[in-house]
N, C-alpha and C positions, 0 to 999 in steps of 0.2 A: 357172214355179211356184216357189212359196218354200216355207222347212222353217218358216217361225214359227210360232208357235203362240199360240191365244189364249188372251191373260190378262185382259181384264178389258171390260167397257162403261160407256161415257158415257151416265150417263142423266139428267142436266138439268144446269143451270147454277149455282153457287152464290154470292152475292154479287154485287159490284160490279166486283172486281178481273181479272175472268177465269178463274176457280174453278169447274171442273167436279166432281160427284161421281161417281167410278166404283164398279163393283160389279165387286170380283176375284174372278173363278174360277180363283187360283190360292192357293199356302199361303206361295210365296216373296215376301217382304214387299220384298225389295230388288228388287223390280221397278218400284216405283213410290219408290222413293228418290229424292233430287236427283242430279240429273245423268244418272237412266235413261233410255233411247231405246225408245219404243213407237213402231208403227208403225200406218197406217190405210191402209192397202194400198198405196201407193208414196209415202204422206206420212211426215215424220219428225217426231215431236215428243219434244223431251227437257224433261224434267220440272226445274224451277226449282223449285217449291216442295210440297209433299205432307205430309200428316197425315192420321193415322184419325180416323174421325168414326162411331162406333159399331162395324158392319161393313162399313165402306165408306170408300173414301179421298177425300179435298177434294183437290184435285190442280190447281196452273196451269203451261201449259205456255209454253215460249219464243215468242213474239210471238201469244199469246192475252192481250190486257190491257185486257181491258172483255167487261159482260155478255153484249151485241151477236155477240163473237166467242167465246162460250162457249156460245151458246143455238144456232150453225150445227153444233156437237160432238155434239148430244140426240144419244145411238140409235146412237155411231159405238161399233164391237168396236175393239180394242185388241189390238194380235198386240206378241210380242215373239224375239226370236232364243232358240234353246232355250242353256242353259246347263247345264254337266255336274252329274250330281248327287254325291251321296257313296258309289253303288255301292251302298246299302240304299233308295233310295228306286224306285218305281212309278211312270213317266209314264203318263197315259192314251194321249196318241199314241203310244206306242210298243206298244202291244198292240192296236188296232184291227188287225183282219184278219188277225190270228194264229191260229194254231189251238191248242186248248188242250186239254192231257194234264195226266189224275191221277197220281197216283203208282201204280197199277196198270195205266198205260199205257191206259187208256182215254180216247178221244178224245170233248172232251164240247162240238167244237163248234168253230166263228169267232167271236171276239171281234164283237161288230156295235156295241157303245158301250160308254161306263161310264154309270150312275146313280147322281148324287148321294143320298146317304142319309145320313140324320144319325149312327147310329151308325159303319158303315164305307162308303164306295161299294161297289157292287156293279157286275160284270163280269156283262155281257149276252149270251147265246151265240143262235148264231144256231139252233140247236137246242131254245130256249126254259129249258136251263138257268143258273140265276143263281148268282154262286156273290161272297161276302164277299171286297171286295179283300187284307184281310189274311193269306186262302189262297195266293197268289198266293206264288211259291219261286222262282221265275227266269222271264226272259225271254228271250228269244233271238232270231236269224234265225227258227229252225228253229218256234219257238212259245212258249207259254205254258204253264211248267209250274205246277200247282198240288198240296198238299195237303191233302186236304179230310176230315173226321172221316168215320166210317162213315154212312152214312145220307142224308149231304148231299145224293146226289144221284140216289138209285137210281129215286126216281118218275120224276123226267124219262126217265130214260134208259130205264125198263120201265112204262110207263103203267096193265101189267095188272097189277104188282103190288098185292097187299093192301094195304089202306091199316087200317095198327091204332092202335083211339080210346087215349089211355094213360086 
């Protein structure tokens, strides 16, 4: 089993030269730099040349050099080896199957995903409560601590309470 993690999919072929376009689901840009190494589950490709191309990068990899070998790429995930963060940032893999505590010690669940969301991603519990990733205050072995304003999350966690119109 491997610790990578995916960053990105091949989803057609661009050009003449070998030029695949991916779509990154990640925010670190130096993943698809020249001379990066993504992997396609025990394949190695290190990236030779790459540009943004709106939200998505044109990318040709080391002995992909014609369309022929860019159009067998369609649909392949893209994993990359995890690199350290700067100690303020959020991995998603590091919080699936955590368990997650308020600042009042209340246990509001197992992490079961994240969801992408435009404003912030949201953590998915397996309790059905959803809670804004930028709650989120530490991570640990032990779980996922969050702090979350009054109110966030009392429906979930008491179904019978009052629900008041403002």
């Amino acid at each position: 089993m491997t610790d990578r993690l995916e960053v990105g999919r091949i989803s057609r072929a661009h050009g003449l030269r070998g030029e695949v376009v991916v779509s990154a689901i990640t925010n670190r840009g130096e993943r698809f730099a020249i001379g990066a190494v993504l992997y396609d589950g025990d394949v190695v490709y290190s990236i030779v040349s790459s540009r943004m191309q709106g939200d998505r990068y044109v990318v040709r990899f080391d002995g992909v050099t014609d369309r022929n070998a860019a159009e067998v790429l369609r649909g392949r995930v893209l994993t990359a080896d995890p690199v350290p963060g700067d100690g303020d940032e959020v991995f998603v893999h590091e919080l699936i199957g955590r368990r997650v505590v308020d600042q009042h010690e209340r246990d509001l669940g197992q992490v079961l995903h994240v969801e992408a969301n435009p404003a912030h991603d949201i953590v998915v519990c397996d309790s059905g409560v959803l809670i804004p990733i930028l709650f989120v205050r530490d991570q640990s072995a032990d779980g996922v601590r969050v702090e979350l304003p009054d109110g966030l999350v009392e429906l979930y966690l008491d179904p019978d309470a009052p629900v008041h119109d403002a």
